[in-house]
Residue, then its C-alpha position, 0 to 999 in steps of 0.5 A: x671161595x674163602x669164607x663165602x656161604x651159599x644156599x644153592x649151588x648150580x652145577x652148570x651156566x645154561x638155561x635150566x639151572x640158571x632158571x631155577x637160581x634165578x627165581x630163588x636168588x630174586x623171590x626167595x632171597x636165596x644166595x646162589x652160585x653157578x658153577x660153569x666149567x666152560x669158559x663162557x656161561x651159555x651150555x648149549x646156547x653158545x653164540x658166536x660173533x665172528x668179529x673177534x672170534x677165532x679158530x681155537x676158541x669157536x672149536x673148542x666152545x662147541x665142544x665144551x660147552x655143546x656138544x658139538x664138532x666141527x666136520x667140515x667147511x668150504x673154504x676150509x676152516x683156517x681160511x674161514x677165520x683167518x681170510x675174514x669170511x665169517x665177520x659180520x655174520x652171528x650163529x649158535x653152537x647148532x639150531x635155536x628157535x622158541x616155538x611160541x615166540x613171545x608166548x613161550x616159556x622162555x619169553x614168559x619167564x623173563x618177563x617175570x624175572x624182569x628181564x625182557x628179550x627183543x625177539x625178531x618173529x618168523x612170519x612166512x614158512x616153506x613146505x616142500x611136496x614133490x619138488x614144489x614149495x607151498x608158501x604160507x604167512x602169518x599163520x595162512x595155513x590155519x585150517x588146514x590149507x594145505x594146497x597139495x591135499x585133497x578135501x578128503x587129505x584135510x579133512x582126516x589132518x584136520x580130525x588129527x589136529x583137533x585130537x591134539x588141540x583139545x586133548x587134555x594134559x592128563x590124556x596127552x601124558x597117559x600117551x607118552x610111552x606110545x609112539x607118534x606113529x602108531x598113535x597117528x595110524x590108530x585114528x587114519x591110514x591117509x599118506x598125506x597126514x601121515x606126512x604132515x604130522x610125521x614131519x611135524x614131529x620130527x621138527x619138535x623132536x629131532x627124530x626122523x623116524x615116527x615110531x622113535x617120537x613120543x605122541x605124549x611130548x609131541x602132542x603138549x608141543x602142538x597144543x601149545x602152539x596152538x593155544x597160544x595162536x601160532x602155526x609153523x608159519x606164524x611161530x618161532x624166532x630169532x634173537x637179536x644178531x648180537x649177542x645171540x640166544x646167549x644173551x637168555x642164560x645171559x639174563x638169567x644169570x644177571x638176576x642172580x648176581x643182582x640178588x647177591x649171588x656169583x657165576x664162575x665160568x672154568x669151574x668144573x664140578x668133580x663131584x657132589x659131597x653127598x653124606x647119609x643120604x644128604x647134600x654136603x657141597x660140591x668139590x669143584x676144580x676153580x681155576x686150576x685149585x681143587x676147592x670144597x663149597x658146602x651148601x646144603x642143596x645142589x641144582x643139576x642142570x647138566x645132561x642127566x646121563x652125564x650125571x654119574x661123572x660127577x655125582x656118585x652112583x653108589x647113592x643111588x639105586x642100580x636100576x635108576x642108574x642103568x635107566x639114566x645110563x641107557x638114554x639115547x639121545x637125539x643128535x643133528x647135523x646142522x650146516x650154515x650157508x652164506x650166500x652174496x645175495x638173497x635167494x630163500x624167501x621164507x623164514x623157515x622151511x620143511x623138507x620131508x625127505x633128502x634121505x632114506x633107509x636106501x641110505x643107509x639110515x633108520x629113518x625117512x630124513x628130513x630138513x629144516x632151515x631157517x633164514x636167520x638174516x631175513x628174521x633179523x638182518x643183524x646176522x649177516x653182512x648187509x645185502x648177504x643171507x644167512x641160512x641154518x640147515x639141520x638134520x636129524x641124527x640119532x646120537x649113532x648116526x652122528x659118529x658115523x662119517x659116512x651117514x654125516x657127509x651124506x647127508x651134508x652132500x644131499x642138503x647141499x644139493x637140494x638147495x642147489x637144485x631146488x633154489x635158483x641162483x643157490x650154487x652161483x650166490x653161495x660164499x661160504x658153508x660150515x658143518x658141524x655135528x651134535x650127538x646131543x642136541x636134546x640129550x634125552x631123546x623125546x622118545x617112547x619111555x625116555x619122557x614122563x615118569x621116566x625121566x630123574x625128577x626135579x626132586x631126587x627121589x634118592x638124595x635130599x637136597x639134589x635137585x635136576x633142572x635140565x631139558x633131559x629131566x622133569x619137563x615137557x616140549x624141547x630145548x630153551x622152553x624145556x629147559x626152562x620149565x625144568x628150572x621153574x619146577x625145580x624152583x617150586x620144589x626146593x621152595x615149597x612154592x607152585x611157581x609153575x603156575x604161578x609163572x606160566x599161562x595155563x596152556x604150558x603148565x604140563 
C-alpha cells in the first residue's frame, strides 16, 4: 500500500461494510479502504452473466465469496457452460429480493448517497393450498382476501395482521427471544392462520420451522412492508439482468473511490492488529504479498461467526466468543429452472408444504420461486422463462446429501405435476446449496441484544456491519441498516434517522 493512510478500512466488499464506507468517505470526508478477499467485490450479492463466464470462475465465486456450492445439474455442469446453454440468462449466487422495492432500506440509501438503482417491481403473486393456486396482483389480497379462508379464517389472520402493523418498535423487540409460533398461538388456535403467518415467516426468515423464527424479527419485517404499503404481491423486485444485484455493493463502492478512497479485490484479511485494547491496522495478504496497514478504526462486515479467523478472540471475553461461536445459521437450497417458453404466470409464488418431519427434516418445507424473466426480461433469452426456486435448510441439513436431493427431487415434481407443460418446456435446471444465506439465523436468542454491536463493546476502533450483527429485517436490507448504524457510530452522527423513513428505523 506504499505510504497510503486511511482512516477506515473495511474488511470486506459486500453490502454491510461498504454502506458504512461509503457514508463516511462522502458525508464525513473519511478516506476508506475496502479490502476483498474474493476476486469480485459483491460478498454474497454475486451475479453471473453467463455471456463470458465459465466453469471454474462461477464455481469458485460462489464459493469464495457466498457460501455457496454446486450440487448438481441437468445437463451436467461441463455441458451446461461449455454447450452454451446458460448464454443469455443472468442469476446471483442464490435468492435475492428487497422486500420494500423502492421503499426499502437498500433503495433508500442509494438515493442518499446519490446513487440511484432502476428496480423491475413484482406486481402479481401465487398462493398454493391444497393443490389449488390463489392469484393475486397489485396488492388484491389487502384485507385479508384470502379466497381458501373462511370469514371466521379472516377474521382471526386479520386480528394477527393488525397485531403485527400497529405494534410498536419497542413491543416487537421486547418479543424477539419468543418464538413466531408460540407468539401466534398465544393470540388463535385457527390452522389457516397459523398457515398463513408460519409460511410468511419462513419467506422473511429462511426457516421452515415457527418454533425456530423470532416473532420480534419477523414482526419489524411485517410491519415494514406494510407501512410502507406493500403486500406479497405488491412487494419485492428484481434488478436489471445486468449487471444484477451486484451492481448495489457496485454502487456502494464507487462512492468510496469518488471521495478518495480504494477497493482491492484478492485481499484477504489474516488478522486485525489489535494493541491494549485499541485497533492498530490489519495484516492483510495482497496479491500474493503480506502487507501491514495502520488505520486507527476497522469495519467488519464479514459473517460474525467467522470472525475469530482473523480477529483474535484473546481480546475478547470467553463468553462472547462462545455466543459468536454458537450461532447457527440458516441455510437453502436454491434451483434455477430454464424453460423454452412461458409456463408460470405469477412473479412470486408460495408453497406451504413439499416436504415434512416424515422426511426426514425438522420442519414442514416450504417453497418460494420467483419468475425473474417475467419481472425483468433481461435474464433469459427472449421468449425463454427463468424461475429461482428455494428451500430452506438449517446450515445442517445443508451438508446432508440425502435431505438436499430430496428436496431438489420434491421442487422438481411439484412443478411438474403442478404446472402444464413444466416437464415438456424445461431446458435446463442447476442446483446449488448454502449453509449461510443469513449467516446468523433470525432465531429466538440469535437477534436483538444478542447479536456483536456496531460498536465493539471490548476493542475501540472495532466496529461490525453485516447482516449477522446490530440490525433488523433480512438480507440486502439488513445489511444495509447494519452499515448505516455503524456509520452513525464511528461518526458520532444519527445517520439512521437521518436516512431512513421512520417505519424502518428499528
Amino acid at each position: 500500500m506504499g505510504s497510503e493512510s486511511y482512516d477506515v478500512i473495511v474488511i470486506g466488499a459486500g453490502v454491510g461494510g461498504p454502506t458504512a464506507g461509503a457514508i463516511l468517505a462522502q458525508k464525513e470526508g473519511m478516506k476508506v479502504l475496502v479490502l476483498e478477499k474474493a476476486s469480485r467485490l459483491g460478498g454474497r450479492d454475486i451475479s453471473f452473466d453467463f455471456s463470458d463466464e465459465g466453469e471454474k470462475s462461477y464455481r469458485k465465486l460462489i464459493s469464495d465469496a457466498a457460501s455457496t456450492w454446486y450440487m448438481k445439474s441437468e445437463p451436467g455442469i461441463p455441458e451446461l457452460f461449455e454447450g452454451g446453454h446458460l448464454d443469455g440468462y443472468t442469476f446471483e449466487a442464490g435468492i435475492h429480493t428487497l422486500q420494500i422495492t423502492e421503499k426499502g432500506r437498500t433503495n433508500t440509501c442509494l438515493e442518499y448517497l446519490g446513487k440511484s438503482m432502476k428496480l423491475y417491481p413484482a406486481v402479481s403473486a401465487g398462493w398454493w393450498h391444497k393443490g389449488e393456486l390463489y392469484r393475486f396482483e397489485n396488492g388484491s389480497e389487502k384485507g385479508g382476501n384470502f379466497p381458501w379462508m373462511t370469514d371466521d379464517d379472516r377474521v382471526e389472520t386479520g386480528k394477527i395482521n393488525r397485531l403485527m402493523v400497529k405494534m410498536s418498535a419497542e413491543e416487537a423487540h421486547a418479543i424477539d427471544h419468543v418464538s413466531l409460533k408460540e407468539w401466534v398461538q398465544s393470540y388463535t388456535d385457527n390452522e389457516k392462520t397459523h398457515e398463513f403467518h408460519f409460511v410468511n415467516g419462513t419467506m422473511n426468515c429462511t426457516i421452515n420451522d415457527p418454533a425456530n423464527i423470532s416473532a420480534g424479527d419477523c414482526i419489524l419485517m411485517n410491519r415494514g412492508v406494510a407501512r410502507a404499503g406493500k403486500r406479497f404481491s405488491y412487494g419485492g423486485c428484481s434488478t436489471p439482468g445486468v449487471p444484477g444485484f451486484v451492481q448495489i455493493p457496485g454502487k456502494l463502492c464507487e462512492v468510496i473511490e469518488e471521495n478518495g478512497g480504494k477497493v482491492l479485490t484478492g485481499a484477504r484479511v489474516k488478522e486485525v492488529l489489535i494493541e491494549n485494547g485499541k485497533v492498530e491496522g490489519v495484516l492483510a495478504e495482497i496479491n500474493g504479498t503480506e502487507e501491514k496497514i495502520e488505520c486507527p478504526v476497522v469495519i467488519n462486515s464479514g459473517m460474525v461467526n467467522e470472525m475469530f479467523r482473523y480477529i483474535p478472540e484473546r481480546h475478547f471475553p470467553y463468553t462472547f466468543v462462545s455466543q459468536v461461536k454458537g450461532f447457527w445459521r440458516a441455510g437453502i437450497g436454491a434451483v434455477y429452472f430454464a424453460l423454452n417458453e412461458k409456463v408460470v404466470n405469477e412473479h412470486l409464488t408460495f408453497i406451504p408444504k413439499i416436504a415434512g418431519r416424515e422426511d426426514g427434516f425438522d420442519s414442514d418445507v416450504r417453497m418460494g420461486f420467483w419468475d425473474s424473466s417475467g419481472m425483468d426480461p433481461d435474464r433469459a433469452p427472449e421468449g425463454k422463462q427463468l424461475l429461482d426456486a428455494y428451500v430452506s435448510l438449517t446450515d445442517e441439513q445443508a451438508h446432508d446429501r440425502k435431505l438436499v436431493d430430496l428436496a431438489y427431487d420434491r421442487m422438481k415434481k411439484y412443478m411438474e405435476d403442478h404446472y402444464p407443460g413444466f416437464k415438456e418446456a424445461l431446458a435446463w435446471t442447476l442446483y446449488t446449496v448454502s449453509d449461510s444465506l443469513v449467516p446468523v439465523a433470525q432465531a429466538p436468542y440469535q437477534v436483538g441484544t444478542a447479536r456483536p454491536r456496531a460498536k465493539c463493546n471490548f476493542v475501540e476502533g472495532l466496529y461490525m456491519a453485516s447482516d449477522s450483527s446490530e440490525c433488523s429485517m433480512a438480507a440486502n436490507d439488513a445489511a444495509i441498516h447494519a452499515g448505516i448504524i455503524a456509520a452513525s457510530r464511528v461518526s458520532g452522527k444519527d445517520y439512521v434517522a437521518e436516512i431512513l423513513p421512520d417505519y424502518l428505523q428499528d
